[in-house]
N, C-alpha and C positions, 0 to 999 in steps of 0.2 A: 337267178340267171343274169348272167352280162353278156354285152356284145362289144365284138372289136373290128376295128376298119379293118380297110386293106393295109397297111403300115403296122398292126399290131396292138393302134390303140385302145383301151377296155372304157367302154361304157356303161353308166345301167341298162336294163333291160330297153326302159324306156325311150334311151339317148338323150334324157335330160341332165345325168349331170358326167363328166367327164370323170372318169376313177384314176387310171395311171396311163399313162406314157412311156413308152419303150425307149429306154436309154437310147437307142442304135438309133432316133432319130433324127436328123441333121438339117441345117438348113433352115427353111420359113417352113411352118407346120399351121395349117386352116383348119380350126375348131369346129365341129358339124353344127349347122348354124339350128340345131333343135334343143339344144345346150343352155341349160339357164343356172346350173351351178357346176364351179371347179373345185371336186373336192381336196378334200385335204391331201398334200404332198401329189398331185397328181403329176407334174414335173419335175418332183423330186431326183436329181441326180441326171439330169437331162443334158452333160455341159458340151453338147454339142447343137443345141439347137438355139439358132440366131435372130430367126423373126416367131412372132405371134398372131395371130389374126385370130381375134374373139368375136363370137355374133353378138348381135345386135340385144337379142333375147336376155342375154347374159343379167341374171340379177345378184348374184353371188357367187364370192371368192374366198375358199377355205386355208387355211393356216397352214402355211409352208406348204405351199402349191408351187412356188419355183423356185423350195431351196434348192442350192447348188446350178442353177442355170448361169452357169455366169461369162457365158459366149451369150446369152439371149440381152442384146442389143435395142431391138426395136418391136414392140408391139403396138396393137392401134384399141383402143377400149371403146366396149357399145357406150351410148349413149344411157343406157338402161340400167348399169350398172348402178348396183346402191351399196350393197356391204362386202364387207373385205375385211380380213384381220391383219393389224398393222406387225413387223412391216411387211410388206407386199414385196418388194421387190429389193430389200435389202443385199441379196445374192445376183444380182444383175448388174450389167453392164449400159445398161438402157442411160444412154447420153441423151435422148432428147422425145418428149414425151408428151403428144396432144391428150389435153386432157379433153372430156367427152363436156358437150353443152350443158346438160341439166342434171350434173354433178353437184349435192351443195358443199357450201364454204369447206364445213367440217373433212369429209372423204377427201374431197382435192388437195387440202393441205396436205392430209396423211400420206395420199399417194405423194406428193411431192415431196415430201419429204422420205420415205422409204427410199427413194433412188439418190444410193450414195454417190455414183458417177454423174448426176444426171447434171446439164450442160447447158439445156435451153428447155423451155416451155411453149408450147404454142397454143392457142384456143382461138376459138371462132370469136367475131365479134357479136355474137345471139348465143355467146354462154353464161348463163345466168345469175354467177357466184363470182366472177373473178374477172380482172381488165389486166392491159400489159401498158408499160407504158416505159421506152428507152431500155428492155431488157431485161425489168424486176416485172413481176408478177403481185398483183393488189387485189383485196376486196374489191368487189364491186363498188360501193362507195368510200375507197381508197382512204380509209383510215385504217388498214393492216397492212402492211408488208410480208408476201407469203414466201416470197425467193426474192432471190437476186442472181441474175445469169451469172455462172462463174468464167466468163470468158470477159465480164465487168474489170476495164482498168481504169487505172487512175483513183479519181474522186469521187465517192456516192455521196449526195445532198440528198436527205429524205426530206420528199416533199413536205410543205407545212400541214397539208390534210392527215397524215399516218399520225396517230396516237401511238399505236403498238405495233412491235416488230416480234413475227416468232422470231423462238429462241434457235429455229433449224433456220431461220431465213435464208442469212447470211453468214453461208457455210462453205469451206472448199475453195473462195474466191482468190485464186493464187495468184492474181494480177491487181488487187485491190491494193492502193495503197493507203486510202484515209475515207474516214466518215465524217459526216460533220451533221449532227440534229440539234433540231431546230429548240423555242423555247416551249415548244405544246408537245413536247417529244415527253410519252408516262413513262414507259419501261420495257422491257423487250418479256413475253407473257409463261417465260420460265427460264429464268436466270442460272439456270444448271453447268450450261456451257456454251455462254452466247458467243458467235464472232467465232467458230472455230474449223482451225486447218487454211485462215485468212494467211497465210504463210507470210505475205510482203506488207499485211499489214502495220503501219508504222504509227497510226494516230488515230484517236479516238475526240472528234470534238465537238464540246458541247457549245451551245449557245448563252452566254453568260445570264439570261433573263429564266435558262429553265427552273421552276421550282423543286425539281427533286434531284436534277447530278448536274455533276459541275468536272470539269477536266481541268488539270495540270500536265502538260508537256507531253498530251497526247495518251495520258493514262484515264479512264476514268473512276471517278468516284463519286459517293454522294453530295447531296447539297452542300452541307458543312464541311464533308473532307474527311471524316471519322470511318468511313469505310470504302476501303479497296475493293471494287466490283469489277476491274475486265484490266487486264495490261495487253497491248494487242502485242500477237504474237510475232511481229517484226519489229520486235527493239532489240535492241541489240547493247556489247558490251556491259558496263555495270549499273544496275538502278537503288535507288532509295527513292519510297513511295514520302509523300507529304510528310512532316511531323506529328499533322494532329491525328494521322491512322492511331485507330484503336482495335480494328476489325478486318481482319483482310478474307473476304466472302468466297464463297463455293466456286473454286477451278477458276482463281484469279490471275494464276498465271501457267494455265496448264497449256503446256505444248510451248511454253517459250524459250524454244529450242539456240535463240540467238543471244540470249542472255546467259553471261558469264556469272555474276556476283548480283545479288539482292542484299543489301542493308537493311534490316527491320529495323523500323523505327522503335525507343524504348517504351512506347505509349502503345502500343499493339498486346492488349491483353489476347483476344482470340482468333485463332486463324482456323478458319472454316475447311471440310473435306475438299479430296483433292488440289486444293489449292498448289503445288506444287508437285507437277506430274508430267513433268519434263526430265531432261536427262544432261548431264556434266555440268550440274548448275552447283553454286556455293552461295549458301546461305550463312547470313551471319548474323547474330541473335546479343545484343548488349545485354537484354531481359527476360526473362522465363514467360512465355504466353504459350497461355492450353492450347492445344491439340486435337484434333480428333485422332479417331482409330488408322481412320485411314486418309490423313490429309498428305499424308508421302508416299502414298499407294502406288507399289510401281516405280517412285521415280527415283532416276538412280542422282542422288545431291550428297554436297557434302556441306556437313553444319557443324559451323563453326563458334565457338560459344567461350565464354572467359575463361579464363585456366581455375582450375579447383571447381567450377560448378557442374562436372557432366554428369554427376549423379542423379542432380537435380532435375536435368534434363529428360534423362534416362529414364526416374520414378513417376515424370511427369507425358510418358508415353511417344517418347521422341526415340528413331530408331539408332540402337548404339550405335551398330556398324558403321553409321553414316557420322557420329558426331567427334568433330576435332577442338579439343581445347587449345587457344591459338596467341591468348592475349590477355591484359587485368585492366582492369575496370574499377578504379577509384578500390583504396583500400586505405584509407587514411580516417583513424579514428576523429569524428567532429566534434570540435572545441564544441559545447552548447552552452548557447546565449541564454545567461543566467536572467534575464528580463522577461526570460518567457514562466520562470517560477516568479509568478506575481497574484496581487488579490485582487477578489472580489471581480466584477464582469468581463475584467480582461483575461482572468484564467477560464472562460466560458468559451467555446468554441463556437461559432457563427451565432445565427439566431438575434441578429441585430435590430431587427424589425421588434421583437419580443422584449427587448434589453430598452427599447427608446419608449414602447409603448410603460414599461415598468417605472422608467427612469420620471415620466409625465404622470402618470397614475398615481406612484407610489411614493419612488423615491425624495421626488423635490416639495410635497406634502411632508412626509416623516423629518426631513432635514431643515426645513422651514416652516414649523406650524405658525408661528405667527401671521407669516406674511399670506400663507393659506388660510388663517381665520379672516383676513382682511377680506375677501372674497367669499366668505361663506365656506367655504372647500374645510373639510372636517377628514380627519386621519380614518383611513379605510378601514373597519373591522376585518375584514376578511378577502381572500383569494382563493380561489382554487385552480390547481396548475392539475391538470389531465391530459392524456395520453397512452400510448403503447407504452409496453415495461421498458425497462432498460434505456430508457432515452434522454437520463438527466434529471428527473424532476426533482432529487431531494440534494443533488449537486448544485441545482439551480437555486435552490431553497438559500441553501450554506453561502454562494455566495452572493445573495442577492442582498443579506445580513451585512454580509463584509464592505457590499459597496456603501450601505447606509452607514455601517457603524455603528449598530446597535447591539444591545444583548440577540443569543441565539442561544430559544430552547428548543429539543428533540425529544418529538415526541410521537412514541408508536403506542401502538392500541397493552400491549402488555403491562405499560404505566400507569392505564387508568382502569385493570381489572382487576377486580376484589371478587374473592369466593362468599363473600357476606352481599345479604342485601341491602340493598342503597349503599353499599360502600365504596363502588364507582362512582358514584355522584360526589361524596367527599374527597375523592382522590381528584376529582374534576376541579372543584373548588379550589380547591388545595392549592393546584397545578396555576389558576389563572390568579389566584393572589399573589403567586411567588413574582409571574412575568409582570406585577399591576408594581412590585416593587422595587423593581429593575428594569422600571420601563428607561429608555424607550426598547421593547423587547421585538423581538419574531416567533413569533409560538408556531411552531411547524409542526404540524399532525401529521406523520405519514401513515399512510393505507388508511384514508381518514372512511374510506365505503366500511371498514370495520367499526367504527365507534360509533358514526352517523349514523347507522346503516337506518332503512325506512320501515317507520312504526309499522306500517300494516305487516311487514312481516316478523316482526317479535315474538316470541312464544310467553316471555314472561314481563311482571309488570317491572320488575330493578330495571333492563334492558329498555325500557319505552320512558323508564326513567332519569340516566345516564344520557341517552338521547335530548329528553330534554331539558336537562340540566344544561348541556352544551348548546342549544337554541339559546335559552337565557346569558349562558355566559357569550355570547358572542352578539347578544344587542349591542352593547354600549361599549365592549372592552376597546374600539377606538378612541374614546374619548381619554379612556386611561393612561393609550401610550403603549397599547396592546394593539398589533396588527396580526393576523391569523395567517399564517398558508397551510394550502390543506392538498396532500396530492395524494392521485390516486388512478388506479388501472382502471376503473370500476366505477366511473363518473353516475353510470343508470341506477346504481344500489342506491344512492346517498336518499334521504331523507330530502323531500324536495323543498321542504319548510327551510331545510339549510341553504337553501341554493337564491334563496328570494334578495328582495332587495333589504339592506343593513346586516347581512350576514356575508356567508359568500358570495356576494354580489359578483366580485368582478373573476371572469373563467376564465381565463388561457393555454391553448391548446400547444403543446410539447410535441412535436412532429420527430418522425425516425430523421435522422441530418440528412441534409443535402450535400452538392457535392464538395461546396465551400466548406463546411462546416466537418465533413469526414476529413479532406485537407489538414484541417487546424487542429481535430482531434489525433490524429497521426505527429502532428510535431508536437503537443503538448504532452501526448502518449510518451515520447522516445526522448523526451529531456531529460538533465540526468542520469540517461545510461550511455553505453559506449556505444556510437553507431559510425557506420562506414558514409565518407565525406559525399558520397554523391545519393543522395536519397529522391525519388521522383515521388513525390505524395502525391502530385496529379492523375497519375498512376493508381496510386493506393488508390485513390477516390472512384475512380473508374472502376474499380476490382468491386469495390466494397457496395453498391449503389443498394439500399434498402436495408442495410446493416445498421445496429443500430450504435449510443454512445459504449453498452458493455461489450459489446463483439469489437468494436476496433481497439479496443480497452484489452480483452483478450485473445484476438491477433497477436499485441506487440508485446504483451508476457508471455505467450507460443514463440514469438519468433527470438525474444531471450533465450528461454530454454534452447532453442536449439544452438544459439549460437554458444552458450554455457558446456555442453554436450559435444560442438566439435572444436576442433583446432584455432577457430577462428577468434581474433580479437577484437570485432566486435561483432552487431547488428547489422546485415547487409539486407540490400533490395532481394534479393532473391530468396534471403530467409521470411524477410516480412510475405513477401507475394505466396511461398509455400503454405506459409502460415494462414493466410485471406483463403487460398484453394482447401484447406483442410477443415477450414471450421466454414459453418454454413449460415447464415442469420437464422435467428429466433423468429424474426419476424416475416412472414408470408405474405404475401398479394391482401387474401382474405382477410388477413389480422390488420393488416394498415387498412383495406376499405374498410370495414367495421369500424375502426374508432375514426376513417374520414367522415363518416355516418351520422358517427355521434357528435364529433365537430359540426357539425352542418345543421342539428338538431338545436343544440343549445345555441348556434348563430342565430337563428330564427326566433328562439323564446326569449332573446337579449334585447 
């Protein structure tokens, strides 16, 4: 059973919770003050009625309770009020809105923020969550910014106390023309689409001391400048963000209706969703940088990109209708610098920390024994170089040979395997008398966790023999004029007899490259073949972060083939970056922590 007023209204039997309201009714409409919930859509469709007056009672409000009210202007909320389903009043016109005393933080934001017109805020001074102070609305102890009046002109300075601003704060303010935060200023507390419908806003500015963003010419962006997080939507005419963008973040320029032309910088590998969700705008693109699905969602742009590359653009989820090939961009096959085909640790790409440590350790021992017997210092039997796969070790091996100038043997586990027993032990033999007469030699064991591997897991007694045969061979073969490197994936397997001191003593750790080092392996990669005169390796570095030395190695023979396969005469930046987007690294998160693990393991046993 339900009951309805004189007006038509339906309530439960009880008159506790308010069911539906009668379109036809107009005007201010007084809730029966026995009313403690408004259920669902009970307003629904109401768009004649102007005010509201809720009792006091009132402890809940149900979901799409005033859709479509949207002549209802002004209502007055109990005090008593606790739950609501957001948004509340998204379909209203409610310009200016008291919220109740013993509302907390959480609820009063939401309501404020559900009111998209809404204009001003009032509260008592004995409301318990929230203070006003010059027109914005703050936590009670004024380290949030919850609104800001949008009848706000000029200049807003957030006070030194706000940490954090929501991301609806500061929304709608169409007389705002600049911000300016401080240096304790963290982040606005969902970066989705901060500062929007700011229509005249012109400047975004940071305080040079903040540690996390920093502004250029009223744009802002991170500390370092690597990514684009807000352009206010009153700039106007044409922009280009900083050089060092690599990243332009979620709806970074959405709604900036006054801007004509955007210049991506060539260093912009990723542009985030929505980022460009405005209308008559032209984008122009020197470099291929991913996309989301829907980073031009809705907006109606025209992208502009070098002549011959739309495909690339195209395959790369960019929308055709919008893109104009307009211009060319460096085509001119480069002379390359035959200095870069060179030996020994100049053809090793970064790793210089490794290279000096080797050069003190190893090298200027082996190149001067005498002067190192003056001192006691005796030629090193052994090293062992470990790491993730793929990151150089037996490249490093080759030319760590070349820098000395010594013989260089290779040596894999299939060399010293004989189907007879003890017949690997004489093959072992064998192997270190050749290097004892040729010294000064480099005897390089690769995949040495196969030949060393550790007695307790042997099954037979040849295998525990072979084993240690190579303990013995690897006492004294320093004094011969024999130095060992030993690499391997698989540092935990080895035999730990081998790892002691006068064997392989000394360990160094082979890291996936960094980003100097991806750099240098990208021009080392592409010498020698034909490539187009403007190449951004900075770029490549950026693309590549956790790759290791065979993935940029197999990058730039992908991006061969492709240029092999079309019309093109030579190697371009957009072949290589297709080629980085296609192939993915070997190496995972997981797989570098585990051998930083085991780095950190034998740092401690050394």
């Amino acid at each position: 059973m339900t009951f309805k007023d004189f007006f038509g209204v339906e309530y439960s039997e009880d008159r506790q919770v308010l069911l539906k309201c009668t379109h036809s009714i107009s005007g201010s409409y007084t809730v029966s003050p026995m009313v403690n919930t408004i259920g669902r859509g009970a307003f629904e469709g109401c768009n004649m009625l102007e005010e509201l007056i809720l009792p006091e009672g009132l402890k809940c409000i149900e979901i799409d309770a005033f859709k479509g009210c949207n002549r209802l202007s002004r209502i007055v909320l109990p005090n008593g009020l606790r739950t609501f389903k957001y948004p509340l009043f998204a379909d209203c016109a409610i310009k200016k809105l008291l919220l109740p005393d013993f509302i907390d933080e959480h609820l009063g934001r939401m309501l404020i923020e559900s009111c998209n017109e809404l204009v001003e805020v009032e509260l008592s001074n004995s409301n318990n969550s929230f203070c006003i102070d010059n027109g914005a609305v703050y936590s009670k102890d004024k380290t949030k910014l919850v609104f800001l009046s949008r009848n706000f002109e000029g200049c807003f300075v957030l006070p030194r106390t706000v940490k954090l601003v929501y991301s609806r704060a500061i929304r709608n303010c169409k007389t705002l023309q600049s911000i300016v935060l401080h240096d304790s200023f963290e982040g606005f507390t969902n970066t989705s689409v901060p500062l929007y419908g700011c229509s005249s806003l012109m400047s975004i500015e940071v305080d040079i001391n903040n540690k996390q963003f920093s502004s250029f010419e009223g744009v802002l962006y991170s500390k370092n400048g690597t990514e684009l997080l807000r352009c206010p939507e009153g700039k106007t005419g044409d922009f280009s963000p900083i050089p060092q963008v690599s990243t332009i973040k979620k709806s970074s320029f959405t709604h900036c209706e006054k801007l004509k032309l955007i210049a991506i910088p060539p260093k912009v590998v990723d542009i985030e969703e929505w980022a460009f969700a405005g209308d008559n705008l032209t984008i122009v693109f020197e470099r291929f940088a991913r996309v989301k699905n829907n980073t031009f969602l809705n907006a109606k742009v025209r992208i502009v990109v070098p002549t011959g590359t739309k495909q690339w653009f195209v395959n790369g989820g960019y929308p055709q209708e919008c893109i104009v090939e307009d211009y060319v961009v460096g085509n001119v096959i480069k002379e390359q610098d035959k200095s870069l085909d060179c030996k020994g640790f100049a053809a090793i790409a970064g790793m210089e920390k490794l290279k000096q440590k080797l050069r003190t350790d190893i090298i200027k021992v082996l190149k001067d024994p005498n002067r190192a017997r003056r001192f006691g210092i005796t030629i090193p039997n052994g090293i062992l170089l470990y790491g993730p796969p793929g990151c150089g070790k037996t490249f490093f091996a080759e030319k760590l040979a070349e820098e000395i100038g010594c013989n260089y043997m290779y040596v894999m586990c299939s060399d010293v395997a004989s189907p007879y027993i003890h017949g690997g032990q004489g093959k072992i033999a064998t192997m270190f008398d050749e290097a004892r007469k040729n010294a000064p030699t480099l005897l390089f064991l690769d995949e040495v966790d196969a030949m060393i591997t550790d007695r307790g897991k042997h099954t037979t007694v040849s295998e525990s023999g072979e084993v240690n045969e190579f303990l013995a061979q690897l006492n004294n073969c320093g004094q011969d004029g024999v130095t060992v490197i030993a690499a391997t994936n698989k540092p935990d397997l080895i035999d730990k007899a081998a790892l002691r001191t006068g064997r392989l003593a000394l360990h160094y750790y082979i890291p996936q490259p960094d980003f100097e080092t991806r750099k240098q392996l990208f021009e080392i990669n592409l010498q020698n073949r034909a490539v187009d005169s403007f190449i951004d390796y900075e770029r490549l570095a950026q693309m590549t972060e956790n790759y290791s030395c065979s993935d940029i190695r197999e990058i730039v023979d992908n991006a061969g083939r492709i240029a092999f396969g079309s019309d093109s005469d030579c190697i371009t930046q957009l072949m290589l970056e297709s080629a980085s987007i296609g192939l993915k690294s070997h190496l995972t998160l997981a797989t570098i922590k585990k051998y930083e693990a085991i780095r950190d393991s034998f740092e401690q046993n050394t």
